[in-house]
N, C-alpha and C positions, 0 to 999 in steps of 0.2 A: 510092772517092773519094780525092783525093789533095788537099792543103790547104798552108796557110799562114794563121799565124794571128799579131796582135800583140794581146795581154792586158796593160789597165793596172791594177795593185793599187795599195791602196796603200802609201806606201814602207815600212812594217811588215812588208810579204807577201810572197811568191815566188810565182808559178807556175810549174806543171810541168804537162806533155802528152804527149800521145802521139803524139810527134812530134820530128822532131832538132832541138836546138838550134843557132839559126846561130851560137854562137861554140866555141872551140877545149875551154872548159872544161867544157862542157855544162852550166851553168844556164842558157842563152840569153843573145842580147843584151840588153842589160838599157839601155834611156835613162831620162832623169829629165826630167818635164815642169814645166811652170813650177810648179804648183801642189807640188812634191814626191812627186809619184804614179811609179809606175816601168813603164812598159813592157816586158817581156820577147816576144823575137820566135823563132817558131816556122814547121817547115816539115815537112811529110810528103807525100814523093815517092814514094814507096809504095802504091798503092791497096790500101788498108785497107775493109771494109763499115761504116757508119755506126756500126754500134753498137760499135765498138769507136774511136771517139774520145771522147777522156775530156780531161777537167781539173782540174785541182787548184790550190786557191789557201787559202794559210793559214801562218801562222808556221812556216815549215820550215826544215831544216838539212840537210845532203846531208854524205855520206862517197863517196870514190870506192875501190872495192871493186876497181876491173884498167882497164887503161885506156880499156875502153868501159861500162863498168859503174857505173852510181852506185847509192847508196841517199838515198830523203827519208824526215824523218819528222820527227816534233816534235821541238825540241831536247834536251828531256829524257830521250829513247829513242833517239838517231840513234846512238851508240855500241851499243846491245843489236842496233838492226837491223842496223851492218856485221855485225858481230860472226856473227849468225844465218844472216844471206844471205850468208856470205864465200865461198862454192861456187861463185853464179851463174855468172862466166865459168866455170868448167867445166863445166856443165850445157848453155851454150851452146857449149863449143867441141865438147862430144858429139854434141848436137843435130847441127851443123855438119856433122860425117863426112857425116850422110844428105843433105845437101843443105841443109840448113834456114838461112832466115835469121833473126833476133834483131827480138823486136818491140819499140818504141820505150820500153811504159811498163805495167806489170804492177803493179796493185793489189793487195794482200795485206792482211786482216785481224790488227790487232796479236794477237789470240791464238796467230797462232804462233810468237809469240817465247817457246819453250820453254827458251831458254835453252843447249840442248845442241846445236841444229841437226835436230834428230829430226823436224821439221816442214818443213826446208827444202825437201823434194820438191815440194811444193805449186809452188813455183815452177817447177820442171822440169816438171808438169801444164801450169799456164798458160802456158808459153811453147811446150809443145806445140799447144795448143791453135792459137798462131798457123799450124799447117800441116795442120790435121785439123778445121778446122770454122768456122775464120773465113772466107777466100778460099775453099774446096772442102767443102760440107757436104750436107746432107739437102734433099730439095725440101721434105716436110713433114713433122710432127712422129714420125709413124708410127714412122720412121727416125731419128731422133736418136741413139739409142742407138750406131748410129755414129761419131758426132761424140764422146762418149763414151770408146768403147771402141777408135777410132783413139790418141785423146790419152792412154789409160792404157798400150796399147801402146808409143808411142812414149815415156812418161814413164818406163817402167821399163826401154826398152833406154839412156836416158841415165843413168837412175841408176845401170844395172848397169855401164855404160861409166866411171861417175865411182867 
């Protein structure tokens, strides 16, 4: 499915998606409606499978980590997660050699901010994932372990590459 979406919070909040931001800095466009609520406007051109559109809405702060690269997180940890995920674009520009393109918006659990980056792989996992199981995966479950052991394949020729 491919989308477009406009999300009002309120003016406290951000959202983020999995999905490109239509403005140049990548937190989306962002209007203020009369009440002081804030619309942010989103678009994915991309056919993406269902279960992978996501959203997020909550007191967040963003680092921009290369110039297509952001991180969010709370403000009291958006420092630890540049800091953790500072690799990303090279994980993607590895990715890249094989053909791959870069998915809009990859969740990660705060425990892996170890602090030393020794975790950061996970994220070269999931964004393999966008070419080994999201668009092109198993009819049923039998086979999954495909989906799997595509994305670990692929996850460890970028790591070995980065």
């Amino acid at each position: 499915m491919t989308y477009e979406a406009r999300v009002t919070v309120p003016s406290w909040a951000t959202a983020v998606m999995s999905a490109l931001s239509k403005d140049i800095d990548k937190t989306a466009t962002v209007t203020e409606t009369q009440n002081g609520d804030k619309v942010h406007e989103f678009s994915q051109p991309v056919p993406i499978p269902s279960y992978l559109f996501a959203l997020a809405v909550g007191e967040l702060d963003s680092r921009e980590i290369s110039p297509r690269c952001r991180v969010w997180s709370e403000p009291s940890m958006v420092d630890a997660v540049a800091f953790e995920f500072s690799q990303v674009e090279d994980f993607l520009k590895a990715a890249e050699e094989w053909g791959m393109e870069n998915p809009c918006l990859t969740f990660v659990t705060p425990t892996l901010l170890a602090g030393d980056k020794s975790l950061a792989d996970v994220v070269a996992h999931e964004a393999a994932h966008s070419w080994s199981g999201n668009l092109v995966t198993n009819e049923t479950w039998e086979h999954f372990w495909l989906n799997e052991g595509w994305t670990m394949f692929l996850q460890r020729k970028i790591m070995a590459k980065v």
